[in-house]
C-alpha positions as CSV (number, residue, x, y, z in Angstrom):
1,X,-4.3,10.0,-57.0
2,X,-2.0,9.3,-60.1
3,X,-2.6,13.0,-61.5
4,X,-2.2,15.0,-58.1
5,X,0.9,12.7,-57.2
6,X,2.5,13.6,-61.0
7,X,1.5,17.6,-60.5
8,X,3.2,17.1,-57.2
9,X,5.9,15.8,-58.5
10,X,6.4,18.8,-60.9
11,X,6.3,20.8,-57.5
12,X,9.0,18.6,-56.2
13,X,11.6,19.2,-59.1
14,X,10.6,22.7,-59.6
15,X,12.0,23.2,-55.6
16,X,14.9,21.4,-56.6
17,X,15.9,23.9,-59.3
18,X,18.4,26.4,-59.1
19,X,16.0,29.3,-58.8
20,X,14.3,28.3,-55.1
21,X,17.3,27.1,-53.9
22,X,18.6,31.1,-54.4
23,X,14.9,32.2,-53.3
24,X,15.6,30.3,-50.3
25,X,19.2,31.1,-49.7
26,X,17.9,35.0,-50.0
27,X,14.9,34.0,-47.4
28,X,18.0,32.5,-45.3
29,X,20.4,35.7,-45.2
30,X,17.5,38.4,-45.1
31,X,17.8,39.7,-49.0
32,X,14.5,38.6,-49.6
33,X,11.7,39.8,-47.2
34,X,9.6,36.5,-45.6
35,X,7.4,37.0,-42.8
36,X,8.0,33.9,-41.7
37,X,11.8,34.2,-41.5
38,X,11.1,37.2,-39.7
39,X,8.8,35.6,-36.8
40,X,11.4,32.6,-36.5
41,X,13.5,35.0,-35.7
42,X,11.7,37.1,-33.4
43,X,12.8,37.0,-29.7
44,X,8.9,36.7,-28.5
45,X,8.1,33.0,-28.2
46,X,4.7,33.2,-28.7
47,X,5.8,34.9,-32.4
48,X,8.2,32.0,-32.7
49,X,5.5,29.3,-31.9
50,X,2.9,30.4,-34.1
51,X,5.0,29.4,-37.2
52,X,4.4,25.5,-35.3
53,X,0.8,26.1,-36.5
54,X,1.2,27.4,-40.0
55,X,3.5,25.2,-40.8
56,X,2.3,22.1,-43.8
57,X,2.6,20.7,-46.6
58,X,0.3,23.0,-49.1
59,X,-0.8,20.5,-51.8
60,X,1.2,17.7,-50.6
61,X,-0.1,15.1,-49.4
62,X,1.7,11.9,-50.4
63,X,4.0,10.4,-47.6
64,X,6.4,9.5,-49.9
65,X,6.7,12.7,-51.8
66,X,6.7,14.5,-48.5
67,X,9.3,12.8,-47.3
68,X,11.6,13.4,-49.9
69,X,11.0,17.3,-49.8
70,X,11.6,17.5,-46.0
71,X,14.9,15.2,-46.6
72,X,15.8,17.5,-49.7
73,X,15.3,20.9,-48.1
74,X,17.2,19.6,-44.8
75,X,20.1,18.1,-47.0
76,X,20.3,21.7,-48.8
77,X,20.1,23.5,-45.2
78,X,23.0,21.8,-43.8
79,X,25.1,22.2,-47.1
80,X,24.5,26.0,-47.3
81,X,24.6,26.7,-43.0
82,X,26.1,23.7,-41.4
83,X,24.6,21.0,-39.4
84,X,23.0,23.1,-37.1
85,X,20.3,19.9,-36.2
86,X,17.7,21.1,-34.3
87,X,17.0,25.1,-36.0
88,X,17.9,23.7,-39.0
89,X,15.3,21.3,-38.8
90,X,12.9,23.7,-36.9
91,X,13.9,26.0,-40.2
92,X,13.5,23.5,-42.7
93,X,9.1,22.8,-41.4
94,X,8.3,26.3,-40.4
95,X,10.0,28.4,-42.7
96,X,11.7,26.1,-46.0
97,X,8.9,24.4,-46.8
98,X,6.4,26.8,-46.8
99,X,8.2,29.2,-48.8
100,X,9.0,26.9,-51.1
101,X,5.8,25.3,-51.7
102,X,4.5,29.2,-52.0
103,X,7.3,30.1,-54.3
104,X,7.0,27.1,-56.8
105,X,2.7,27.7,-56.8
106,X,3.2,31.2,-57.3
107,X,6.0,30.3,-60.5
108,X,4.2,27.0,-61.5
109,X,0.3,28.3,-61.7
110,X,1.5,31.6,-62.3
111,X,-0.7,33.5,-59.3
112,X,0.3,36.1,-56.9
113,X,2.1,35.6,-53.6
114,X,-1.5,36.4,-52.4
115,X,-3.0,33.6,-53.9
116,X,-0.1,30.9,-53.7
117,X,-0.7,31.5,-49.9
118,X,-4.0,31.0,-50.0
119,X,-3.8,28.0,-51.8
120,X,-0.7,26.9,-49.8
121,X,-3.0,27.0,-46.5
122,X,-5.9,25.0,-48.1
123,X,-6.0,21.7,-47.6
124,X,-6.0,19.6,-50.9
125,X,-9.6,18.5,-52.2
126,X,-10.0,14.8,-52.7
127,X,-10.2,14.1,-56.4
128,X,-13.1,11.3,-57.0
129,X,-10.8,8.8,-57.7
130,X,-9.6,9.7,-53.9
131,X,-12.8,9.6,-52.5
132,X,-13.2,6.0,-54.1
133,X,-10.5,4.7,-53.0
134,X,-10.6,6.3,-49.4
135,X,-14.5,5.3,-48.9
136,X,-14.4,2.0,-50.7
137,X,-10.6,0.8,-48.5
């Protein structure tokens, strides 16, 4: 759990770094192409709802850690567009976070977009150590 919550962490301040918050600003105004950007902002609801079930936290799994990225990348959403509450929250889950979980796997393991997604949509294998403790509590 220690050595998954310590990667994550390099995660964490990797999406704090100048370089996503510009990937996301770009994902934001439309300079950089994101599908989901694209189906949040599609006028068919069905389109707009799928995102609902894509939507995670990628390797993340610790509460804590979680917590702080959803706080950080809503904090950053209403300094850059305003406190627009409910789509910038809807944003922040369905679009944000994915894309910058994706972006800091693709930079961090140094894999292609293809990849990062792929490991962005898996869910995190428990380490033994997990297991352990999850079996054993």
């Amino acid at each position: 759990m220690l050595r998954r919550r310590e990667r994550n962490r390099n995660f964490l301040n990797f999406i704090k770094s100048d370089e996503v918050k510009i990937h996301l600003q770009e994902v934001a105004t439309g300079k950089r192409y994101s599908h989901r950007h694209v189906e949040f902002n599609s006028s068919t609801p069905s389109v707009k709802n799928g995102l609902k079930h894509k939507a995670g936290f990628g390797p993340i799994v610790d509460e804590d850690q979680i917590q702080e990225l959803v706080e950080y990348l809503h904090d950053l959403h209403r300094q850059m567009f305003g406190a627009t509450l409910t789509i910038g929250l809807e944003y922040t889950f369905e679009v944000w976070m994915p894309e910058a979980i994706i972006y800091s796997l693709r930079k961090k393991r140094k894999v292609s977009a293809e990849k990062a997604e792929l490991l962005y949509r898996k869910s995190p294998s428990l380490t033994e150590e997990e297991r352990n403790f999850h079996y054993n509590f």
